[in-house]
C-alpha positions as CSV (number, residue, x, y, z in Angstrom):
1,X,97.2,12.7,80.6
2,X,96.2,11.5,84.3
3,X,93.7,12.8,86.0
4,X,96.2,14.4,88.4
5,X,97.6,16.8,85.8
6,X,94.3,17.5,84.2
7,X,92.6,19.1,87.4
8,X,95.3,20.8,89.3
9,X,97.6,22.2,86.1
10,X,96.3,25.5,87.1
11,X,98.0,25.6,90.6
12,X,101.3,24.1,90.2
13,X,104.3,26.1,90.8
14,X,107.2,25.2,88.5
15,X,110.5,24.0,91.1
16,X,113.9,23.8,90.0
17,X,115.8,20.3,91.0
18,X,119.6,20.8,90.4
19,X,120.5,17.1,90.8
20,X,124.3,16.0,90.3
21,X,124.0,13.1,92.4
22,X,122.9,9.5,91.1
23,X,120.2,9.8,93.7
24,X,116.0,9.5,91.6
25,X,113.8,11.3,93.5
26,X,111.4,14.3,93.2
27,X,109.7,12.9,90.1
28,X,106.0,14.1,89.7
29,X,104.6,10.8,89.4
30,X,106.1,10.0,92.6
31,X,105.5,13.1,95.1
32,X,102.5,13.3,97.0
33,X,103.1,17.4,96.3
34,X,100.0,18.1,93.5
35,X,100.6,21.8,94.0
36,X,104.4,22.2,92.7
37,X,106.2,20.5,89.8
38,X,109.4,19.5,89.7
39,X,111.9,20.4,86.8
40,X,115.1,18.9,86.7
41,X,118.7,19.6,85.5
42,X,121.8,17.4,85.7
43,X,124.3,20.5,84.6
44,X,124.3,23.9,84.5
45,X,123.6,24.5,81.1
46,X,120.3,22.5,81.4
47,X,119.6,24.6,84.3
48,X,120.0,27.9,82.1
49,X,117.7,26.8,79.7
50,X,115.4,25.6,82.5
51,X,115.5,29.1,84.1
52,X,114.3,30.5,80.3
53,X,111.4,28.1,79.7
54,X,110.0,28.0,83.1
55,X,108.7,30.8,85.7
56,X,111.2,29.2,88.7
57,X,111.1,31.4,92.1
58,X,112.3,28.0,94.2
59,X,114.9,25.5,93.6
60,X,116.4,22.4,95.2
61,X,119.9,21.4,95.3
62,X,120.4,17.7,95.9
63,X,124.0,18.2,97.9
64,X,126.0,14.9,97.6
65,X,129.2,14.6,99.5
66,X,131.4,14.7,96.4
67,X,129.2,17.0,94.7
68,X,129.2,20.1,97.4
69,X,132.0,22.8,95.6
70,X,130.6,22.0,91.9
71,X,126.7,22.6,93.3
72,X,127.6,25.6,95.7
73,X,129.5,27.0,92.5
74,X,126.5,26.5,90.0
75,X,124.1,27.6,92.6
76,X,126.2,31.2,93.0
77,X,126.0,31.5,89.2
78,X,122.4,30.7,88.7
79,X,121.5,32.7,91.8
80,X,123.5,35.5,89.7
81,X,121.7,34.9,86.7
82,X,118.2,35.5,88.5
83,X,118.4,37.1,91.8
84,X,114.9,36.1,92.8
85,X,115.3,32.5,92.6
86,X,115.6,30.8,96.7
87,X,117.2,28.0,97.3
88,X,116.5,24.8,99.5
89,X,118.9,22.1,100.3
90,X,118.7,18.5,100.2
91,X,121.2,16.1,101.8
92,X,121.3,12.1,101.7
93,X,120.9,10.8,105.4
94,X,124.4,10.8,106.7
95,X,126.0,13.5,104.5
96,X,127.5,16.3,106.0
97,X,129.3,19.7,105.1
98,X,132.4,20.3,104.2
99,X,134.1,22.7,106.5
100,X,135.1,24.7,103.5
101,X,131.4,25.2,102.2
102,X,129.7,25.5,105.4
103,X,130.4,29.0,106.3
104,X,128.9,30.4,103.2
105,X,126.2,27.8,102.9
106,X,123.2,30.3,104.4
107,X,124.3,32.8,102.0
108,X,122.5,30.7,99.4
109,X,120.2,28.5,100.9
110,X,117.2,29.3,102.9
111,X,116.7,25.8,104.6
112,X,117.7,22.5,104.1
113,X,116.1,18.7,104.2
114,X,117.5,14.9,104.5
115,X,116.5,11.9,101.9
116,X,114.4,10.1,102.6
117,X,111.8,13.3,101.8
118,X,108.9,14.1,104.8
119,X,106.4,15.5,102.3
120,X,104.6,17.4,104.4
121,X,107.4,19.2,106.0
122,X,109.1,20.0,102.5
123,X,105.6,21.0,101.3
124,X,105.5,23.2,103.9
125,X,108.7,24.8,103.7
126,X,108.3,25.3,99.5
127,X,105.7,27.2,100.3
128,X,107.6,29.2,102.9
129,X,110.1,30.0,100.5
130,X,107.8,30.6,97.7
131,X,106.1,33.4,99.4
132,X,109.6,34.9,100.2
133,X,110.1,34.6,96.7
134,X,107.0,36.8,96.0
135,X,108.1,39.1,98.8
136,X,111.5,39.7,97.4
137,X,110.1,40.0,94.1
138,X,107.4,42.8,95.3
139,X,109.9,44.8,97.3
140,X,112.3,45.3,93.7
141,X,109.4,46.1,91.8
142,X,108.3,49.0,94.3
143,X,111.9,49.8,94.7
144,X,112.2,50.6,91.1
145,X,109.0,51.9,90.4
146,X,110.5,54.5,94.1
147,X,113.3,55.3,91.7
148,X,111.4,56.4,88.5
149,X,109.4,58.7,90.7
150,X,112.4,60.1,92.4
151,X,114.4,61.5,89.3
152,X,114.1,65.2,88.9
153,X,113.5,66.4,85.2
154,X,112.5,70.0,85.8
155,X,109.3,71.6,84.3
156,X,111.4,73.1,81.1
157,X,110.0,72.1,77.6
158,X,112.9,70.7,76.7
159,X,113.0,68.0,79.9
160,X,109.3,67.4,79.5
161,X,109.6,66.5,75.6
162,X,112.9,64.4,77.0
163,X,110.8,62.7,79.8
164,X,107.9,62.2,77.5
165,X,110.3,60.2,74.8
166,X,111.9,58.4,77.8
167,X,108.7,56.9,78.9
168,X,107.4,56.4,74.9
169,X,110.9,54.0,74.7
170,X,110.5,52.5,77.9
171,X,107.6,50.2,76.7
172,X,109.7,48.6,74.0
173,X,112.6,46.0,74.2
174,X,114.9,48.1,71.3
175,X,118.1,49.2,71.8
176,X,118.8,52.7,73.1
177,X,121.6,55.3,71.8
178,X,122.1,57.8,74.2
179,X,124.2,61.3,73.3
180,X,124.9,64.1,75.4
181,X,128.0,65.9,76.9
182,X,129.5,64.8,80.2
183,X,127.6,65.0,83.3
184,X,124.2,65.6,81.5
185,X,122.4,62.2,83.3
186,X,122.8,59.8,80.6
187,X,122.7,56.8,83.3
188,X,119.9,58.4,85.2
189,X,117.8,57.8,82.2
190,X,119.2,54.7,81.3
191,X,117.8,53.4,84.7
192,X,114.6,55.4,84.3
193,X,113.9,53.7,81.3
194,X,115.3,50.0,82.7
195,X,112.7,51.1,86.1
196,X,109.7,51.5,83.8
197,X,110.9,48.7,81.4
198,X,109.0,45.2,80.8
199,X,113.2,43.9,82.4
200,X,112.5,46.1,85.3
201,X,112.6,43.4,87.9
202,X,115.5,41.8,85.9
203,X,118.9,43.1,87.0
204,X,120.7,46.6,86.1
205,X,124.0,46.3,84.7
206,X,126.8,49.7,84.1
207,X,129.6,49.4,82.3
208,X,131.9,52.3,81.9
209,X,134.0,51.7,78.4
210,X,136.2,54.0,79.4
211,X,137.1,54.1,83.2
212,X,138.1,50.2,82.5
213,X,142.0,49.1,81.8
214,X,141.8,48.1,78.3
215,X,143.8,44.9,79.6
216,X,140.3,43.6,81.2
217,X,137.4,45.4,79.6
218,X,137.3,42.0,77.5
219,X,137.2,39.8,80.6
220,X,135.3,42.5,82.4
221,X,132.2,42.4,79.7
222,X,132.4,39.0,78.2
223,X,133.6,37.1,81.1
224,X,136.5,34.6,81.7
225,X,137.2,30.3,82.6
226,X,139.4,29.6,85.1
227,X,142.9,29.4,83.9
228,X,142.5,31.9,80.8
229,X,145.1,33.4,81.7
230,X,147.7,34.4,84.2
231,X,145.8,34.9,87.5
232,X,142.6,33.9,86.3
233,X,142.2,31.5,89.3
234,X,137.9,30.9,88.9
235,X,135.7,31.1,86.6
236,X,134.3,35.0,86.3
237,X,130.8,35.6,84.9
238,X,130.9,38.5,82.8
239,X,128.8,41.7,83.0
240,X,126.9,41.0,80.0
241,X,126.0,37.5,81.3
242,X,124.6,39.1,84.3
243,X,122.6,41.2,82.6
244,X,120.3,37.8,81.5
245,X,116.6,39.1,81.5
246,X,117.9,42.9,82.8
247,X,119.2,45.9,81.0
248,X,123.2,46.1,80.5
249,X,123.9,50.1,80.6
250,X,127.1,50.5,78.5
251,X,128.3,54.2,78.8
252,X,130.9,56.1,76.7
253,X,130.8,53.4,74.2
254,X,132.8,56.0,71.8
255,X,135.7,54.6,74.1
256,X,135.9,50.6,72.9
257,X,138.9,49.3,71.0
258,X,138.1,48.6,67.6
259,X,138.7,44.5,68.4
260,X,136.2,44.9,71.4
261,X,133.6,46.4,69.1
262,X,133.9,43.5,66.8
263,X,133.0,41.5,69.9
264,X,129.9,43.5,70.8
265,X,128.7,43.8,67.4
266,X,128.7,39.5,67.0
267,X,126.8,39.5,70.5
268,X,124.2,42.3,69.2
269,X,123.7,40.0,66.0
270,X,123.6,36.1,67.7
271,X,122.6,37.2,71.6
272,X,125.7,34.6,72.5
273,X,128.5,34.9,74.2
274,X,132.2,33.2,74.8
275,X,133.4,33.8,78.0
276,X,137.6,34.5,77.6
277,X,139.8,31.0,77.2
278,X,136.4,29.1,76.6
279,X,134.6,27.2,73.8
280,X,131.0,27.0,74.2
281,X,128.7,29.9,73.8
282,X,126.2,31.1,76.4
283,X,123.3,32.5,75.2
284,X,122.4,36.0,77.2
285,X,118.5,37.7,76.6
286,X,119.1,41.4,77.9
287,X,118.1,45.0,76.6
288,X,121.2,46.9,75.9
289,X,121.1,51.0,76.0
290,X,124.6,52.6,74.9
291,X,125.6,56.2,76.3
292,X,128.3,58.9,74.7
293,X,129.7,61.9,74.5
294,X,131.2,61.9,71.3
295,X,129.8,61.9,68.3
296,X,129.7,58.7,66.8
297,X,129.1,60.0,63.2
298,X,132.6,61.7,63.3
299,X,134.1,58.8,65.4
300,X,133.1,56.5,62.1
301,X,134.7,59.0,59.5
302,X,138.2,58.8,62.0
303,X,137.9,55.2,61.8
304,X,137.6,55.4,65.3
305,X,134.5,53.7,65.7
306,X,133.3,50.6,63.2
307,X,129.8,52.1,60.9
308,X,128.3,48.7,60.7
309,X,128.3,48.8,64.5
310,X,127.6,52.0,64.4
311,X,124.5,51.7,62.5
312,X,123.8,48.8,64.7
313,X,123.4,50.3,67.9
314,X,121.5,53.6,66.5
315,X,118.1,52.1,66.7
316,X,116.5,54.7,68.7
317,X,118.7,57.9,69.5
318,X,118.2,60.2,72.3
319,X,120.0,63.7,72.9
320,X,120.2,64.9,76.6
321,X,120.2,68.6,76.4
322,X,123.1,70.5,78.7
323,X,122.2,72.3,81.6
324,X,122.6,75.6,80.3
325,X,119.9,74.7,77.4
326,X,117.3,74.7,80.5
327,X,118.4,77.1,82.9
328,X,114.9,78.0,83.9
329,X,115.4,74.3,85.7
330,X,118.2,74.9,88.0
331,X,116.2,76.5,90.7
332,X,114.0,73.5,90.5
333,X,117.2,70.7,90.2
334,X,119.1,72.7,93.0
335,X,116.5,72.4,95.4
336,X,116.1,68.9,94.7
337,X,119.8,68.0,95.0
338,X,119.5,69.7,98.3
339,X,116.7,67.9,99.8
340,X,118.3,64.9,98.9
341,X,121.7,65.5,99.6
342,X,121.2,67.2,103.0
343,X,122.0,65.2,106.4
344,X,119.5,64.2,108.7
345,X,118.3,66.5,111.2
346,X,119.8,69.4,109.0
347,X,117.8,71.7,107.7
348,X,119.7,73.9,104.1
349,X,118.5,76.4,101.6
350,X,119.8,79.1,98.7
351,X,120.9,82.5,99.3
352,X,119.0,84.6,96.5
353,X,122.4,85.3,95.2
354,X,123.9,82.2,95.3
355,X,120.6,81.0,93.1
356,X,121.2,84.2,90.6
357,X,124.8,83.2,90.5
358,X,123.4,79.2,89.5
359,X,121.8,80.5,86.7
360,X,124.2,82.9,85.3
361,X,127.0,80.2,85.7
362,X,127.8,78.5,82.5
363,X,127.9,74.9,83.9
364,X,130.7,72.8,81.9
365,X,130.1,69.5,84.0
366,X,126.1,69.7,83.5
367,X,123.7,68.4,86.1
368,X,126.5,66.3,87.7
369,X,128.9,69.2,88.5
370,X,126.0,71.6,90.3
371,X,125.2,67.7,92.5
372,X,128.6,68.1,93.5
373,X,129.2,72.1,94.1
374,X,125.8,71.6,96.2
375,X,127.7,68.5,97.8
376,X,130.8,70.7,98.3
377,X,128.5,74.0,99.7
378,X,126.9,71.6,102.5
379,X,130.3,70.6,103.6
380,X,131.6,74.1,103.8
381,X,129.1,76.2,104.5
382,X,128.8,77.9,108.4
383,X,125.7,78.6,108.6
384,X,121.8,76.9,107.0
385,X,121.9,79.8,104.3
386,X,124.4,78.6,101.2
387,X,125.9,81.3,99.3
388,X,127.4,81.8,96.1
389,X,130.9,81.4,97.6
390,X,129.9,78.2,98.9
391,X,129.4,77.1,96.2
392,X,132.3,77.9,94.4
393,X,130.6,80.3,92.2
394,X,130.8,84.4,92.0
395,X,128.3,86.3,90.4
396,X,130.0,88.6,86.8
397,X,131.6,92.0,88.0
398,X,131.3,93.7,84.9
399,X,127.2,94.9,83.5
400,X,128.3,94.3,80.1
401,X,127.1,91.4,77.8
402,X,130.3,90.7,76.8
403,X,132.8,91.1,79.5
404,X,130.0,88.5,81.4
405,X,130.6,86.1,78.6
406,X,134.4,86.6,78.9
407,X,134.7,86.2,82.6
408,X,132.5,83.3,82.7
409,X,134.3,81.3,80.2
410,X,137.7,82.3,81.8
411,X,136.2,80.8,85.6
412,X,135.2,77.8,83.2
413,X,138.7,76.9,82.1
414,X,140.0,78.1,86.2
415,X,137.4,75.7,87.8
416,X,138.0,72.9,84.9
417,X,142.0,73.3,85.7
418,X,141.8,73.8,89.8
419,X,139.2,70.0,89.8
420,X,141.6,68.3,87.3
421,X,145.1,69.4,89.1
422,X,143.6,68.2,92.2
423,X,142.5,65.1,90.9
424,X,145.6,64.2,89.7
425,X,147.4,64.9,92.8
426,X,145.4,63.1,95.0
427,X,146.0,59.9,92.6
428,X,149.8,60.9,93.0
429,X,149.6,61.3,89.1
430,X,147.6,58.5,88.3
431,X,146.0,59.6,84.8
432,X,143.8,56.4,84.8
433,X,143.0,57.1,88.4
434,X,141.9,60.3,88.6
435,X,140.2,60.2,85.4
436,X,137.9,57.6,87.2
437,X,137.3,59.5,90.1
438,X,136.0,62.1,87.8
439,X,133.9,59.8,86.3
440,X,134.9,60.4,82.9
441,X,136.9,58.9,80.2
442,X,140.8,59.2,79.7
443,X,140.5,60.3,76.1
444,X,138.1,63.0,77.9
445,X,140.9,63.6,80.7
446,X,143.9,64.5,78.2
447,X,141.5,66.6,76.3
448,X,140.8,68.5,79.4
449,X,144.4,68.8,80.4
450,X,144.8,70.2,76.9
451,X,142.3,72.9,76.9
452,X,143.7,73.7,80.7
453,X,147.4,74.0,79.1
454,X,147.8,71.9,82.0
455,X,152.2,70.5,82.3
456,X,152.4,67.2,83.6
């Protein structure tokens, strides 16, 4: 080893050198640059596996003239594959843009240089970049650790035992089974545990199984190459490719075609991929937490959902308890929604009625459905006092247990059939539409519509 690598190891920074050109240059024993050393890829591929040996927060791109679309596109898909990795650009003396890449080019590239190299300038600007790199990477780690902090559990036992196990899981790289009914915050915790994760600074990826056309949930998770089929005009990296080093959130699960859990179920087993109409595997390192509503145990005796996938998946299983099994919260939860849903320089708060009629309510869509009545109340409401009428909420008429249970489960089914007709109608009869505007599941959607005796 030379004496140059044996006393200043300790303060190199690794550097990415995408180099498709024929140009040699950048080569350690070369560079008068003892603080940074320089890795280099000749394809995309070597890139990746660059990218997962070495802790790379700068890069170069050698642009050639002939080589500008096929570096701009694997720049684009390594930047997508780490989002804190900066870019510098270095042209040959002479070499220009194309007019088709230069309008784009500063979305990618910090700065760029000309061959022959000044090394004191590029030295310079590496570091410049660098400490943008660090900046960047400082900003996502406060801005998760801002999230975390910002969710609301409430002070029930059941949300503290909940929060408790959230935190416990949060530590470990496993994967995650989520259950709960609809509107509960399944994805809330999924990103509370991704925010207090070890893949925090990685990217977040949600998938809804079921809001997605079953014609491109395959191209939407795995991916597709240009060409794969009819309008497939580029190359699309998948969601669970751009979950690499992140979390990929994949909610009502219940919801994938049997062929499509196949698919998972090879990925969960070989961490590899095949992008649609392609034949070379890509090898993806992400933490994957699953979310239903249904239960999977009954979903497996249907033959509705495969048990070795099944069994797969349920490494560690966490139940989100309904709204109604921790009413002494919605006080707490209300108040929160309305801090944080209130416009500036506005100034809201609870009628004691309209907070007696909250916890008397039997709340069908969960946490998600009192976010929105609050959403609806501030809209609607005509003065800084909301009621329970603002909210779409009256309190029971009759003293008796039982007529309260009655009337509350008949405004149940009215409110359920009044959201869903209106949904519908505002996606002139769309099912697929407005079941995605509700933000659940078509399988969920017709079952609703059932219950509701609702005539198409």
């Amino acid at each position: 080893m030379s004496k140059r690598n044996t006393t200043t190891t300790h303060m190199e920074r690794d550097v990415l050198v995408l180099n498709f050109t024929d140009e040699t240059c950048l080569n350690d024993s070369r560079t008068n640059l003892p603080n940074w050393h320089f890795v280099h890829a000749n394809s995309l591929d070597c890139a990746y596996k660059i990218l997962e040996k070495h802790s790379c927060y700068v890069a170069i791109a050698l642009v050639g003239q002939s080589q500008q679309q096929a570096v701009l596109k694997a720049v684009k898909q390594l930047s997508a594959r780490q989002e804190s990795l900066l870019w510098l650009a270095l042209f040959r003396d002479g070499d220009s843009l194309l007019d088709n890449i230069s309008y784009c080019f500063t979305d990618y590239f910090l700065d760029y240089h000309h061959l022959p190299v000044d090394w004191a300038r590029l030295d310079h600007t590496l570091g410049h970049i660098y400490g943008m790199a660090q900046l960047k990477l400082r900003s996502k780690q406060g801005a998760s650790s801002t999230k975390a902090n910002s969710i609301c559990f409430g002070e029930s036992k059941e949300m503290q035992q909940l929060k408790d196990t959230l935190n416990k899981v949060a530590g470990t790289d496993e994967t995650i089974l989520i259950g709960g009914e609809t509107g509960t915050g399944k994805g809330l915790c999924a990103q509370y545990i991704h925010s207090l994760s070890p893949r925090r600074n990685g990217p977040f990826i949600t998938v809804n199984c079921g809001a997605l056309p079953p014609t491109l949930i395959h191209s939407e998770l795995f991916g597709h190459e240009k060409g794969a089929f009819t309008g497939a005009n580029k190359q699309y990296i998948g969601r669970i490719e751009r979950a690499h080093k992140g979390t990929l959130f994949l909610d009502e699960i219940g919801d994938l075609s049997l062929e499509l859990q196949i698919n998972l179920l090879h990925f969960l087993e070989e961490n590899y991929i095949e992008r649609l109409g392609g034949n070379t595997s890509t090898e993806v390192d992400c933490r994957i937490i699953f979310a239903t509503h249904v239960n999977l145990e009954n979903a497996v005796e249907e033959g509705l959902f495969r048990e070795d996938l099944y069994y797969r998946i349920n490494i560690i299983q966490l139940e989100i308890p309904s709204l109604r099994n921790h009413i002494s919260d919605i006080p707490l939860l209300a108040n929160d929604c309305l801090t944080k849903l209130t416009p500036p320089n506005h100034q809201f708060s609870f009628s004691d009625r309209a907070l007696q009629a909250m916890e008397q309510y039997s709340w069908p869509g969960n946490v998600r459905e009192l976010k929105n009545r609050i959403q609806r109340a501030i809209i609607m409401s005509e003065n800084d006092v909301i009621t329970e009428t603002d909210m779409g909420i009256a309190l029971p008429k009759s003293s008796k247990q039982n007529s309260e249970v009655i009337d509350l489960v008949k405004h149940r089914t009215e409110i359920d059939t009044e959201l869903i007709l209106a949904a519908i109608r505002r996606n002139n009869y769309n099912i697929s539409a407005a079941a995605r505007e509700l933000n659940i599941s078509r399988t969920t959607f017709y079952r609703l519509i059932k219950k509701c005796k609702i005539k198409l």
